[in-house]
C-alpha positions in Angstrom: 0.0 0.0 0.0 1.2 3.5 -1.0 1.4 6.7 1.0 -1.5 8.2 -1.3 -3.7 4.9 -1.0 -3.0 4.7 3.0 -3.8 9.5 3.1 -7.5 8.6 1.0 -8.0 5.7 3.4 -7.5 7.8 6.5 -9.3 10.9 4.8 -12.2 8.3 4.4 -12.5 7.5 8.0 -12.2 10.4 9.2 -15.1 11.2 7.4 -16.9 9.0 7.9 -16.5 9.6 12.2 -17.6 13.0 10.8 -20.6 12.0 9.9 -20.8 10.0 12.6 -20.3 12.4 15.5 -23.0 15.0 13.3 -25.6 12.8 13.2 -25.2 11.6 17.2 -25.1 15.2 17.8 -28.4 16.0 15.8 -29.9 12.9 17.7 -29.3 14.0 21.3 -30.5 17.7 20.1 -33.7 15.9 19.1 -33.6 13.5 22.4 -32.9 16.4 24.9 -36.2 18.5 23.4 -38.6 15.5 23.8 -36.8 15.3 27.7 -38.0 18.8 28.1 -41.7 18.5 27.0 -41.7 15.1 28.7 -40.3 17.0 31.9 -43.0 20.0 31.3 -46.1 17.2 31.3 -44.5 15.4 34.2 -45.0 19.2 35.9 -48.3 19.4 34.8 -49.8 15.9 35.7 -48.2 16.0 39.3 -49.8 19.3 39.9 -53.2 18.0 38.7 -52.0 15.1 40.8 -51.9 17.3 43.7 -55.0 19.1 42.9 -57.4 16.0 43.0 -55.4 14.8 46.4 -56.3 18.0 47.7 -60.1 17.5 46.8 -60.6 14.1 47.7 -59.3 15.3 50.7 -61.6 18.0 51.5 -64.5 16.0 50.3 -63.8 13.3 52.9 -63.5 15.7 55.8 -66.8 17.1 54.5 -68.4 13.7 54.2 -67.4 12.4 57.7 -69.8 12.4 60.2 -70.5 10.6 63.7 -72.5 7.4 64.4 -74.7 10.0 66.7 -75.5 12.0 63.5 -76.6 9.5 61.5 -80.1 7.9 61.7 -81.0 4.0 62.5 -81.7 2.6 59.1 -85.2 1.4 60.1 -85.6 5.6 60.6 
């Protein structure tokens, strides 16, 4: 092998990691945006999350009352 055969060779490969490396860098761009809007909706849902804990709360304390309130079934 030659000194020109062995330069295109090398020139080829090191192309080729340059395509490489471009289109692993275009592919974490793209996975780090969906991680953001995944991470935004996350947010969202454990607020509403929250919200409906806080209701369900409240409803039962409202709901509770004592044996002496309620009435004999036969009533």
């Amino acid at each position: 092998m030659d000194k020109d055969t062995q330069v295109e060779e090398l020139e080829k490969r090191v192309t080729a990691l340059e395509m490489l490396l471009a289109y692993q860098e275009k592919t974490i761009a793209d996975l780090d945006v969906v991680i953001q809007e995944q991470y935004s909706l996350i947010e969202k849902i454990s607020a509403q999350i929250e919200m409906v804990g806080s209701k369900l709360e409240e409803q039962s304390l409202v709901g509770q009352h004592t044996l002496e309130e309620e009435r004999p079934p036969h009533y």
